[in-house]
TIMITOR-239439 format. One line per 10 residues: number of its first residue (from 1); their letters; for each residue x negated, y, z of N, C-alpha, C, CB. Coordinates in steps of 0.02 Angstrom, whole numbers, m for minus. Each point is the difference from the previous one (the first is absolute). Last residue first. Glycine has a CB too. Layout:
N
NUM) a) X/Y/Z/X/Y/Z/X/Y/Z/X/Y/Z  ...
This chain:
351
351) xxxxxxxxxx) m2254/m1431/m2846/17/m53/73/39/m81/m48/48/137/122  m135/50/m262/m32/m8/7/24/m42/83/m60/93/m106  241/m47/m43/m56/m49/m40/m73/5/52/55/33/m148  121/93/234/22/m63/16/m42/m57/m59/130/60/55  m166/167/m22/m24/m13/45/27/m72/m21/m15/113/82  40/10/m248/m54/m2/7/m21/m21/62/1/68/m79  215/m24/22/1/m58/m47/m92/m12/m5/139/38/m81  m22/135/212/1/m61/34/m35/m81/m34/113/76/47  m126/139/m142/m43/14/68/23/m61/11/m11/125/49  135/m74/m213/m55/m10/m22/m55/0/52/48/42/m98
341) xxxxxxxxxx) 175/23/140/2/m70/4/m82/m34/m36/158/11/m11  m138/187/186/31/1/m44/m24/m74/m57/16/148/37  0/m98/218/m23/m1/m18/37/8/m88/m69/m45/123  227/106/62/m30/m31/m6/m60/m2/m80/103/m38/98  m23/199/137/13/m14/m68/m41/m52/m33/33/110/m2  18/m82/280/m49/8/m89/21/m3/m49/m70/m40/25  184/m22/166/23/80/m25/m63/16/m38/80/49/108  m94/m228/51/61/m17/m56/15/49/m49/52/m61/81  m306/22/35/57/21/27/61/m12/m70/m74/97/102  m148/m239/m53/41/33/m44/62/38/16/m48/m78/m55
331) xxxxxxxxxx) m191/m41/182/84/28/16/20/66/m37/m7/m46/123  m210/m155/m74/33/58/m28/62/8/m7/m78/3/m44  m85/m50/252/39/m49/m71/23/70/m19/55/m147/35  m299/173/100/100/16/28/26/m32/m52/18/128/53  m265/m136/78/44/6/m81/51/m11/38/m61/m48/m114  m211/73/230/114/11/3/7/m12/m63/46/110/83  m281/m77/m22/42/m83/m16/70/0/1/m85/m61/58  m70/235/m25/9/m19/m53/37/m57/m20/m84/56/3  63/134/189/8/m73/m14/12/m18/m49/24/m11/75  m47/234/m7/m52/m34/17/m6/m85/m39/13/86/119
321) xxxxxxxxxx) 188/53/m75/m36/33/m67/m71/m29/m3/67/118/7  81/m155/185/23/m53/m73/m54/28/m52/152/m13/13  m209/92/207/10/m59/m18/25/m29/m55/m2/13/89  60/233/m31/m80/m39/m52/m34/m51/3/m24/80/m2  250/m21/50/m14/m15/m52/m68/1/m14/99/29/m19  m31/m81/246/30/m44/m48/m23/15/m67/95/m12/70  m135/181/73/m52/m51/9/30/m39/m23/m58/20/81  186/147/m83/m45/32/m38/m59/m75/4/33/163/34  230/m228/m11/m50/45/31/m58/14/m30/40/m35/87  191/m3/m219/m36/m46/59/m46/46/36/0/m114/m66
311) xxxxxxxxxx) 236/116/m106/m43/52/53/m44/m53/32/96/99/34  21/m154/m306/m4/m9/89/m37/52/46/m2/m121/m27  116/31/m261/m31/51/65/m4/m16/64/38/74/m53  10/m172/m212/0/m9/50/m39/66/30/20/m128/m23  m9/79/m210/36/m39/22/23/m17/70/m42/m19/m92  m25/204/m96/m3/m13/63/46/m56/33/m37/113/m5  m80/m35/m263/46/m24/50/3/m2/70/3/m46/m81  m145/132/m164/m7/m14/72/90/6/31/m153/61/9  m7/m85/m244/56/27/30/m7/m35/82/80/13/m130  m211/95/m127/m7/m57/75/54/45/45/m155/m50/5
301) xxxxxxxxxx) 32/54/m311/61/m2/76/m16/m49/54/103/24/m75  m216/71/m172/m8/m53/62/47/39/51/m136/m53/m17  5/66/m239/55/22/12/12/m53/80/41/46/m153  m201/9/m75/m21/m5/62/54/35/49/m123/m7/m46  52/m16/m243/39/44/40/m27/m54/79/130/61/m109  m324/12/m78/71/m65/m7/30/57/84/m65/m196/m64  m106/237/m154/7/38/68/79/m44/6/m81/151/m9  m79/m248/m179/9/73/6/53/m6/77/m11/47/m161  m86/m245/56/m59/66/m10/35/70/10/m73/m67/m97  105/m207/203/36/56/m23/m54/53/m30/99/m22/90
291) xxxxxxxxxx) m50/m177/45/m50/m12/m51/20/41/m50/m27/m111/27  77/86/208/81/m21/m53/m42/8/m64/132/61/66  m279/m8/116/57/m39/23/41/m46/m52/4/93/81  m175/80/m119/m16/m54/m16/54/m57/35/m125/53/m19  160/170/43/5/8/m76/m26/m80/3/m28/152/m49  m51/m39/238/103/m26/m3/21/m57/m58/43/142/27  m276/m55/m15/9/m46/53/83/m46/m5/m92/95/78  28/120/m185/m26/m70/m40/11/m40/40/m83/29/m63  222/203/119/m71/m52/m1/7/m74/m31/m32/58/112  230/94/m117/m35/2/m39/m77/m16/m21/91/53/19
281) xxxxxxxxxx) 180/m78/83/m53/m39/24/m40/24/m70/57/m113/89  168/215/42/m41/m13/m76/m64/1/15/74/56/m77  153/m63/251/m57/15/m35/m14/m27/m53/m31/22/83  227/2/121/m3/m35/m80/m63/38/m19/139/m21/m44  m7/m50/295/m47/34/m50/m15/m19/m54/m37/27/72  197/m55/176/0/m5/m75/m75/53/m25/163/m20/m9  m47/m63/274/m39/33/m17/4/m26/m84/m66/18/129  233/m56/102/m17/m21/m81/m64/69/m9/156/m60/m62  27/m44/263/m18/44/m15/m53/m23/m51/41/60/102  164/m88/91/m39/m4/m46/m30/30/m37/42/m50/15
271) xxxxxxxxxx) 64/63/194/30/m59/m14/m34/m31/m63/107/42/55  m132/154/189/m25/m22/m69/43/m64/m29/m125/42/34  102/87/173/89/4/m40/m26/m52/m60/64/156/16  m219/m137/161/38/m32/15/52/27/m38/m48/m34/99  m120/180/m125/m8/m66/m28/40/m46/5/m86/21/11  198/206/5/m45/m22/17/m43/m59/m32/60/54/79  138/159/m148/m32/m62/6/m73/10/22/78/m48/m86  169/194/71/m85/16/26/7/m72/12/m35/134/66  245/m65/m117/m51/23/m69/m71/m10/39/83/109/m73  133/m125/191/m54/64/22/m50/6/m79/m14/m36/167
261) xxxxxxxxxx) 174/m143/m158/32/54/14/m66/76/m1/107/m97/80  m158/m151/m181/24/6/81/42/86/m18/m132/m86/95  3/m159/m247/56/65/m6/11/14/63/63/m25/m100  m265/m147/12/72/m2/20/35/86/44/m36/m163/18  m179/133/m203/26/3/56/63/m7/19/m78/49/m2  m129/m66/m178/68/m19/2/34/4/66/m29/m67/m91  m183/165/m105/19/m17/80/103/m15/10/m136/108/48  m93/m68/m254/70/m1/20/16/m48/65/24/23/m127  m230/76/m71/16/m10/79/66/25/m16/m114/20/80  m47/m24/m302/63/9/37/m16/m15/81/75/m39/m113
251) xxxxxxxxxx) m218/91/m147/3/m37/79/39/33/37/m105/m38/5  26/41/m287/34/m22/56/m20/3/51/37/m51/m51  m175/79/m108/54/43/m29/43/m14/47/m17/2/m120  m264/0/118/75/m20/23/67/19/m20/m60/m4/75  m213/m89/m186/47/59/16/75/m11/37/m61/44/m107  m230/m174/106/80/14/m8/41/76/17/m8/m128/35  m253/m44/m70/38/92/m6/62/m35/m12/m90/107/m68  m103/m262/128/69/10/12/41/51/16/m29/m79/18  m200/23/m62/37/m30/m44/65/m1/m2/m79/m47/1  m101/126/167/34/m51/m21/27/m21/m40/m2/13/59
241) xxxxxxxxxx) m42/204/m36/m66/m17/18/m9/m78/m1/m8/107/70  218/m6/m86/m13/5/m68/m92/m12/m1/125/94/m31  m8/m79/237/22/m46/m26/m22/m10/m76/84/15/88  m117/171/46/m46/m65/15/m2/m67/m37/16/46/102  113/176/m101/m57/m20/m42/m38/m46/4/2/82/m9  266/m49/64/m67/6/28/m76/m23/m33/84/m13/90  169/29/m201/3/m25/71/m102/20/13/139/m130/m7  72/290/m133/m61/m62/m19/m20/m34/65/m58/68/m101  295/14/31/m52/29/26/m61/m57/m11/77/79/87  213/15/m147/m72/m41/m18/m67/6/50/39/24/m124
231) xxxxxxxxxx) 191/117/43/19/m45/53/m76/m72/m11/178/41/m8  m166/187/m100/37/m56/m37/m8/m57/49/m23/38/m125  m84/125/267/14/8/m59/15/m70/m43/m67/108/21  123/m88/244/m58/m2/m40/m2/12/m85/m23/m77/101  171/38/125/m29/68/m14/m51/2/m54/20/25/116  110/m218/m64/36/40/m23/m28/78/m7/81/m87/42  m147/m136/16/m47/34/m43/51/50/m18/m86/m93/m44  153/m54/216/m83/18/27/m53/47/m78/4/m154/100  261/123/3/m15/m26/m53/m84/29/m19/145/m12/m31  68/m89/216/m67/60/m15/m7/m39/m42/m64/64/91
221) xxxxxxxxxx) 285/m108/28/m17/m15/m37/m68/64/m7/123/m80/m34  56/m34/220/m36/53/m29/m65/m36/m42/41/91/103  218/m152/35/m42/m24/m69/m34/53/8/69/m65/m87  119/m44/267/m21/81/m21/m64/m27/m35/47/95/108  190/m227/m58/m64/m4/2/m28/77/m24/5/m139/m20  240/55/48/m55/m67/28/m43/30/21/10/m85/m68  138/243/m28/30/m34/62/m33/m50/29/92/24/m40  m253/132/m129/108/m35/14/11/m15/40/30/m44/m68  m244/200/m44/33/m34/64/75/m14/3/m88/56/55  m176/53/m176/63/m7/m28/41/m46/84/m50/m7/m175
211) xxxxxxxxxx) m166/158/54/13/m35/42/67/m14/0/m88/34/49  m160/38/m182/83/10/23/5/m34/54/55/6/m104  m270/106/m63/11/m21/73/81/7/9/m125/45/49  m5/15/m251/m45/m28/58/30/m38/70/m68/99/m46  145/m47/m244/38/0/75/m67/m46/53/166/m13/m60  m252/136/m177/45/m81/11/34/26/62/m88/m115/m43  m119/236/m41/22/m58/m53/54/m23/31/m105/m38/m47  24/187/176/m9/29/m57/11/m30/m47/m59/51/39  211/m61/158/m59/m8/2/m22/45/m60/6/m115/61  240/86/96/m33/2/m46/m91/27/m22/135/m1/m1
201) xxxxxxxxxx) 71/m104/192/m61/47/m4/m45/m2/m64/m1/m15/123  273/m72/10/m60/m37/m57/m41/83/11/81/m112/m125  137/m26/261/m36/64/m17/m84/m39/m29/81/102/113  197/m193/m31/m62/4/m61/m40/71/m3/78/m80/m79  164/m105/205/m61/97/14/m63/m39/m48/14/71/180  238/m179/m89/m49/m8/m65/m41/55/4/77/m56/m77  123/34/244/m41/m59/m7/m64/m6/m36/99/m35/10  27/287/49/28/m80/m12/m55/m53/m4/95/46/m69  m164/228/39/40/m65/62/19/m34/m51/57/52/111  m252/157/m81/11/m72/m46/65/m25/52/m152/m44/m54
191) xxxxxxxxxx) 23/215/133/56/16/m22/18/m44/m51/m16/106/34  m224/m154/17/35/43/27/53/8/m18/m75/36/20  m92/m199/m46/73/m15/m31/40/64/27/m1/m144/3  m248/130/31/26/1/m89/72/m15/1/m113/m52/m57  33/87/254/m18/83/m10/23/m45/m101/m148/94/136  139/m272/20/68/64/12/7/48/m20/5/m21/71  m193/m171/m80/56/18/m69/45/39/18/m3/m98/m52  m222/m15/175/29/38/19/36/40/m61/m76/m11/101  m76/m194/m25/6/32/m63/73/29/10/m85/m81/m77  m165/m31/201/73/14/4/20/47/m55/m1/m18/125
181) xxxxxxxxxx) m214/m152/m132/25/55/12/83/6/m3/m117/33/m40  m32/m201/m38/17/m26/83/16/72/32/m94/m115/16  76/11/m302/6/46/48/6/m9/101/52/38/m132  m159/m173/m87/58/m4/42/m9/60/59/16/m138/m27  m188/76/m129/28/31/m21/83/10/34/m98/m28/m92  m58/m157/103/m40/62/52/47/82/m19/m159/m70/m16  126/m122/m126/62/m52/73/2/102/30/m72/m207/69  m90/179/m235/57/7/m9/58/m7/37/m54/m17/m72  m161/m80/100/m7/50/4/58/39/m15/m104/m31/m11  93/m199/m41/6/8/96/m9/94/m1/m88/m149/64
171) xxxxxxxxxx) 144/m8/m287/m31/55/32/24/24/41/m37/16/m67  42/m267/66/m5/20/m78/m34/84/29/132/m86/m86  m177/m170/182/29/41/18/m10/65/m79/m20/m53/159  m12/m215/m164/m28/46/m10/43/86/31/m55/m100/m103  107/m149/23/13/33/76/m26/38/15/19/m64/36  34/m64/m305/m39/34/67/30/17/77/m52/52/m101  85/m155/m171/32/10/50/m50/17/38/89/m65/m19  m24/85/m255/m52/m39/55/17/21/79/m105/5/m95  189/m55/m197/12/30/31/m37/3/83/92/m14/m96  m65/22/m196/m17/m32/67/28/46/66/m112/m54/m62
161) xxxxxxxxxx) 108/72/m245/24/22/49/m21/m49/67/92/57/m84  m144/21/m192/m3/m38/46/18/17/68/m67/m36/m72  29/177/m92/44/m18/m26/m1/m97/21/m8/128/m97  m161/35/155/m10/m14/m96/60/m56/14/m164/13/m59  211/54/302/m57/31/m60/m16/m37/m63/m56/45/93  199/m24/156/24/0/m79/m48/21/m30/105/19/7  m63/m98/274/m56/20/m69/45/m24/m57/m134/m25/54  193/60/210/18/m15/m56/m37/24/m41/90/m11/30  m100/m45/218/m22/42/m32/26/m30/m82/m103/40/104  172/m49/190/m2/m27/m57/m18/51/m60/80/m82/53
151) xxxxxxxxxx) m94/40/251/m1/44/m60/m9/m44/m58/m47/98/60  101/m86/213/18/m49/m58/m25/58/m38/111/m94/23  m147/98/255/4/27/m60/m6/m48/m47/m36/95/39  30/9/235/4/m87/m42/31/34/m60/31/m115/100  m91/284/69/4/m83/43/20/m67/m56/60/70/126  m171/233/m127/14/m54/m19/m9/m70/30/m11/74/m74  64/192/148/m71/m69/13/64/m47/m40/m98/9/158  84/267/m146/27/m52/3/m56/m87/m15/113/108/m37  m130/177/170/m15/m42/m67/54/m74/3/m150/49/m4  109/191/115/26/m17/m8/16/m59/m61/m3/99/75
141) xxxxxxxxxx) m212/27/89/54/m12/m54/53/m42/m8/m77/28/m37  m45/49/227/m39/25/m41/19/7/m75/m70/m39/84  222/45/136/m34/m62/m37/m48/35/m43/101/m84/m4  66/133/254/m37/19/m63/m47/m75/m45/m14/140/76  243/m55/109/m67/m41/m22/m8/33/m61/11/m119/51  98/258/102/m29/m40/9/m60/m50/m11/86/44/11  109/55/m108/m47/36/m10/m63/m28/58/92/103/m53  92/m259/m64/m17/59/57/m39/34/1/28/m46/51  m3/m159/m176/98/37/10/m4/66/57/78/m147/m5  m251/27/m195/5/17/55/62/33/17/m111/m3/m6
131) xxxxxxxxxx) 39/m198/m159/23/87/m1/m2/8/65/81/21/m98  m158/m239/m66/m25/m1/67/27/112/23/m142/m144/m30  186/m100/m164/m19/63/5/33/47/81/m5/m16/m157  m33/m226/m41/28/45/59/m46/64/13/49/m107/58  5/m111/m278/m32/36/24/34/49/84/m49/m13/m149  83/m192/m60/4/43/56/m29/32/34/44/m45/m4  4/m3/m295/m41/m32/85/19/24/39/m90/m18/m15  63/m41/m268/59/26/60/m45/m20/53/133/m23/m47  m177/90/m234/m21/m30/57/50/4/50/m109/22/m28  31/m14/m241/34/14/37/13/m26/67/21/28/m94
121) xxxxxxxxxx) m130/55/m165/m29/m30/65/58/16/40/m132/16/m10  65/m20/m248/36/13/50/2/m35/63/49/37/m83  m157/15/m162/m30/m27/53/59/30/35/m139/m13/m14  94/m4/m283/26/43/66/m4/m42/63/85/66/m71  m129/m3/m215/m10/m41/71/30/19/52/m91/m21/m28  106/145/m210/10/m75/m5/m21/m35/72/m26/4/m136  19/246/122/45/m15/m41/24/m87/m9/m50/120/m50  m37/m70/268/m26/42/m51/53/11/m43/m110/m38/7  101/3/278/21/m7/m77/m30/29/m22/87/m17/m6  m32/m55/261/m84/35/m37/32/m20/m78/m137/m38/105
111) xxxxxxxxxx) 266/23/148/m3/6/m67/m53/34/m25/105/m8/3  12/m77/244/m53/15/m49/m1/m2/m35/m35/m9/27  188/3/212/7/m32/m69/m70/46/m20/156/m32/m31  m64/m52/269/m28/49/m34/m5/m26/m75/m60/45/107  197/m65/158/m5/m5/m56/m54/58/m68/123/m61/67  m37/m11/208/m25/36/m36/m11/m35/m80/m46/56/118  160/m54/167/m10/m60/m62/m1/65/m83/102/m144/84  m168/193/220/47/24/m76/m7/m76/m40/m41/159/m21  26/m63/295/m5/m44/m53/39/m6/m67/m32/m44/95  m54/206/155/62/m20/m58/m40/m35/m41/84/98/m5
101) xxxxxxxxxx) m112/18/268/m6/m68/m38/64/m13/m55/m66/m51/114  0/241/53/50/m28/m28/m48/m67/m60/99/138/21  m148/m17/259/m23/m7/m80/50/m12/m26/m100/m38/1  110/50/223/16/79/m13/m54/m1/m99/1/73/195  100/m218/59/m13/m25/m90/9/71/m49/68/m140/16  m45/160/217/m31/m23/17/m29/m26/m85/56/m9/142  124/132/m104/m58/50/42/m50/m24/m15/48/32/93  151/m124/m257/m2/10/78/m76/43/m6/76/m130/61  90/66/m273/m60/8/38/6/39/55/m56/m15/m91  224/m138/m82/m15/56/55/m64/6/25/103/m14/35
91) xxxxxxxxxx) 18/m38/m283/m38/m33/28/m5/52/84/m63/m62/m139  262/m22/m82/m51/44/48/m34/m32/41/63/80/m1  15/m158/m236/m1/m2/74/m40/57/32/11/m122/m10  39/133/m267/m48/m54/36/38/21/108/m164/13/m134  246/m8/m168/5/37/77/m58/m51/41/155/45/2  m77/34/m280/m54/m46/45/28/22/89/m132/11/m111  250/15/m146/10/8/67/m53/m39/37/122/20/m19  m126/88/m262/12/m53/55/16/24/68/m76/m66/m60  118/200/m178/m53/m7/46/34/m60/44/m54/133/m3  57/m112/m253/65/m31/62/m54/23/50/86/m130/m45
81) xxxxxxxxxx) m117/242/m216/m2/m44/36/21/m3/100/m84/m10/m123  118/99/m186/m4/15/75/m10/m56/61/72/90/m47  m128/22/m232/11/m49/55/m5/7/57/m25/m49/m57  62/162/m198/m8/19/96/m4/m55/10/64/92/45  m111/m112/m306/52/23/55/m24/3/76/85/m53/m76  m129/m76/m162/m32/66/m6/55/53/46/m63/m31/m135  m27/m241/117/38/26/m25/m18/98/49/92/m153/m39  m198/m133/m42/5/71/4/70/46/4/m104/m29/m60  87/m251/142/m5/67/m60/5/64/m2/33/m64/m37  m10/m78/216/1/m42/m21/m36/10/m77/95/m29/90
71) xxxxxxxxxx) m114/124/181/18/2/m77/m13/m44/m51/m10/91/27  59/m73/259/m36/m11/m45/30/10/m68/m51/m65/80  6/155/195/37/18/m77/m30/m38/m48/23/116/20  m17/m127/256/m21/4/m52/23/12/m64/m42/m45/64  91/153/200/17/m57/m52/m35/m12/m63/98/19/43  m198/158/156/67/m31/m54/m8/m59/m21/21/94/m48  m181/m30/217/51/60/23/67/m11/m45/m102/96/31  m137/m137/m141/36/2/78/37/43/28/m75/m41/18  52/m35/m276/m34/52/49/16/m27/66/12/107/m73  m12/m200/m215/20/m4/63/m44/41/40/47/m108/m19
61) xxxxxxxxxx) 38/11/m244/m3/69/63/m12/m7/57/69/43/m41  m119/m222/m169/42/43/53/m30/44/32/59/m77/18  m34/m42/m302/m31/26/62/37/1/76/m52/67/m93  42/m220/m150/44/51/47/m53/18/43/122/m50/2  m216/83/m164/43/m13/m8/15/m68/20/m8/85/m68  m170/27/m47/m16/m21/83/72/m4/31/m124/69/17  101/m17/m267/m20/m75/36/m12/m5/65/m48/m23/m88  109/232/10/79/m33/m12/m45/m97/28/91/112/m157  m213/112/251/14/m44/m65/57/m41/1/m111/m5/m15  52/238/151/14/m80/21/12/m31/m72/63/18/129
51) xxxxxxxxxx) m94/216/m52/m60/m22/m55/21/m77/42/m126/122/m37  228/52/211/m8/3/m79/m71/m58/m27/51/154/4  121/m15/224/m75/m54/m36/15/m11/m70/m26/m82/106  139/250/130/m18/m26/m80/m40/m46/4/7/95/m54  69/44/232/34/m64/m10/m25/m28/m54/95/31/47  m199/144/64/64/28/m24/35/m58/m12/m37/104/m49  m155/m122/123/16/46/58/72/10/m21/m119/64/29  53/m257/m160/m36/52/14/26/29/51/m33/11/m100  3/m279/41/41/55/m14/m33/59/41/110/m74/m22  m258/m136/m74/47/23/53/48/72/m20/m98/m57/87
41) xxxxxxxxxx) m46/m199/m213/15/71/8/19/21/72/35/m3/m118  m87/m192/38/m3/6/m78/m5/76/33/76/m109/m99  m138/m138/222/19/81/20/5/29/m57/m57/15/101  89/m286/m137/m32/63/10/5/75/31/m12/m69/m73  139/m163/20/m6/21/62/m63/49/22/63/m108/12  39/39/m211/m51/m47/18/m24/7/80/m37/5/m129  217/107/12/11/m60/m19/m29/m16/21/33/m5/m66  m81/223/158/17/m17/m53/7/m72/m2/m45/96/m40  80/117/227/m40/m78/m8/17/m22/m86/27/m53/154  m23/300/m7/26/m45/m39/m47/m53/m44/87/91/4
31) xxxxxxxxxx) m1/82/226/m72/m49/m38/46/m16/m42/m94/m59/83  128/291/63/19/m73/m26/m53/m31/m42/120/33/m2  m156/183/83/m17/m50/39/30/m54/3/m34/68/46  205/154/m66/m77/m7/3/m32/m88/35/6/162/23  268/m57/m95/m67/m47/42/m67/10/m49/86/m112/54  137/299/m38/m61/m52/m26/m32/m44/49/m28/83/m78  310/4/97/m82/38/11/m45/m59/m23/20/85/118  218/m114/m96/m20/29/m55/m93/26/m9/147/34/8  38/m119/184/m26/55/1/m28/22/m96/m34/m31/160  70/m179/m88/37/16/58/19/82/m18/m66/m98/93
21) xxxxxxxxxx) m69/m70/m233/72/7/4/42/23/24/m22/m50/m19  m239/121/m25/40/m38/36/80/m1/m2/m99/14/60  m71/m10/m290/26/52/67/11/m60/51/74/115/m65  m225/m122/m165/24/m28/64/5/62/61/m60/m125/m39  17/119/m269/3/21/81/56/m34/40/m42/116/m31  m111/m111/m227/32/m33/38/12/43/67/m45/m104/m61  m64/152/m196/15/14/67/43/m37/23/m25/96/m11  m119/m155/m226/74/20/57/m19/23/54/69/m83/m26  m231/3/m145/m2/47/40/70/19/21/m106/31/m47  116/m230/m25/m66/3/14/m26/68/37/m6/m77/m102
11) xxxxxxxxxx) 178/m74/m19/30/53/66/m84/33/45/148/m100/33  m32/m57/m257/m36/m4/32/0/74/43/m48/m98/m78  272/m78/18/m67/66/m23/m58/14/23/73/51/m15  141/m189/61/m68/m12/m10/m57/20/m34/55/m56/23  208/19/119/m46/35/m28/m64/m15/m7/65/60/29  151/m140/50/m29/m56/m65/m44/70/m13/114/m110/m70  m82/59/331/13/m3/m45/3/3/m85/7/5/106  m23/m15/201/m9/m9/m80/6/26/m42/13/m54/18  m82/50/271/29/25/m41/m8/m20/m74/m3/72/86  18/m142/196/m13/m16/m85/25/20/m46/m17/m72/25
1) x) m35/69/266/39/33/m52/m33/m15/m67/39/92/80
């Protein structure tokens, strides 16, 4: 979707908001990529964003779960965006294959800015992941194992630009944030009917916790600083023992589940799913990145796809999880939204 036109004011502290088209309700945890294919921002619990320069222009919108939105020129209105249709196959598990084996195609973007530099890092890979379909088995954790990985890094500094390639796995620790808990919504859509149900839980800063569900797909959205004063928090002293005091103003989780009747999802409903955070980088350490003297922004999404499922047996998966030597090809499911064109225009100069 492309939106124009001849406005060109500067819109700096505007409010902007992204509903869903379906329903009207906010997306939380949209990205918005600037011209250069920078992370510039994310939308709020409430839909908003704001402080986009008329030069980072066009921008896009984009979340999992919708259609992208691109702008061509500021403009000062709702936007609504297309949720998609992902469906994936069922999978049967027998007595005997009592693991689920799922494979995601993951995506992670990075942004470190000052006022004049900026470092964007952006990566894709496959990765799997090892759930137990029984009480039965047990795992010590539920981790995902990286099987083959592309990453591209974009440097803009004293107004020079490059660009550098790696295979370097990006943050494996983060993967870890995929719920493998069941998520039980009947008690939130109570006496809710027809197709569309929305129940939201208001925080101390912001909407902590919704959930929303159409005819495709059931969405829950947390909003990890919604209890916290002016929605902020400082990250761990250690870090400032490092050089690397940061404050959080962002961090989202959003789960994408294919839609059932009962409202009660498992891992096997899963279809996608996204972690967002926007901080303020105030260690020297950071600050020397983008050659900066005062406290730069630090903005990073990762999206996770399920491109596949299977039931195998508990000794199959910790044979595969063992074996370093597996790789799986990568497999762009069709229902990604596609990269946005300043992302592409950075992979296809560095291949």
């Amino acid at each position: 979707m492309v939106l124009g036109g001849l406005l060109c004011w500067n819109l700096v502290e505007a409010q902007r908001r992204v509903v869903d088209v379906m329903d009207d309700t906010p997306i939380s945890s949209a990205t918005i990529f600037d011209a250069q294919g920078n992370v510039a921002g994310f939308t709020s619990s409430e839909g908003d964003f704001s402080k986009i320069l008329d030069s980072e222009y066009p921008i896009t919108i984009h979340c999992i779960g919708y259609e992208n939105i691109i702008l061509e020129h500021p403009v000062d209105t709702v936007l609504q965006m297309i949720p998609t249709v992902y469906e994936l196959e069922e999978a049967v598990v027998s007595a005997s294959r009592d693991v689920m084996k799922q494979t995601f195609y993951v995506r992670e973007y990075f942004t470190i800015s000052s006022e004049t530099d900026t470092i964007t890092h952006f990566l894709e890979h496959m990765c799997d992941r090892y759930v137990p379909a029984s009480k039965k088995v047990k795992f010590k954790k539920n981790d995902l194992r990286y099987r083959n990985t592309r990453s591209y890094k974009y440097y803009q500094i004293d107004n020079r630009d490059s660009i550098a390639v790696s295979n370097k796995p990006g943050s494996k620790s983060l993967l870890d944030l995929i719920t493998a808990e069941e998520v039980d919504a009947s008690e939130s859509f109570k006496g809710q009917m027809g197709v569309n149900r929305y129940y939201e839980k208001k925080g101390k800063s912001g909407i902590s916790h919704s959930r929303k569900q159409n005819e495709h797909t059931f969405t829950e959205y947390k909003d990890g600083l919604a209890s916290e004063k002016d929605h902020a928090i400082n990250l761990p002293w250690l870090l400032r023992m490092l050089g690397l005091s940061m404050e959080a103003h962002q961090a989202y989780m959003t789960y994408v589940y294919k839609a059932n009747d009962a409202a009660v999802y498992q891992p096997k409903d899963l279809i996608q799913a996204g972690v967002v955070v926007e901080l303020l980088g105030k260690g020297k350490l950071l600050r020397q990145m983008v050659n900066s003297d005062v406290p730069v922004k630090i903005n990073f999404s990762i999206e996770y796809y399920v491109v596949s499922r299977e039931y195998i047996s508990k000794e199959q998966a910790k044979a595969e999880y063992k074996d370093k030597s597996l790789k799986v090809p990568f497999e762009i499911p069709a229902t990604v939204p596609q990269l946005s064109e300043a992302t592409r225009k950075i992979i296809k100069r560095a291949e």
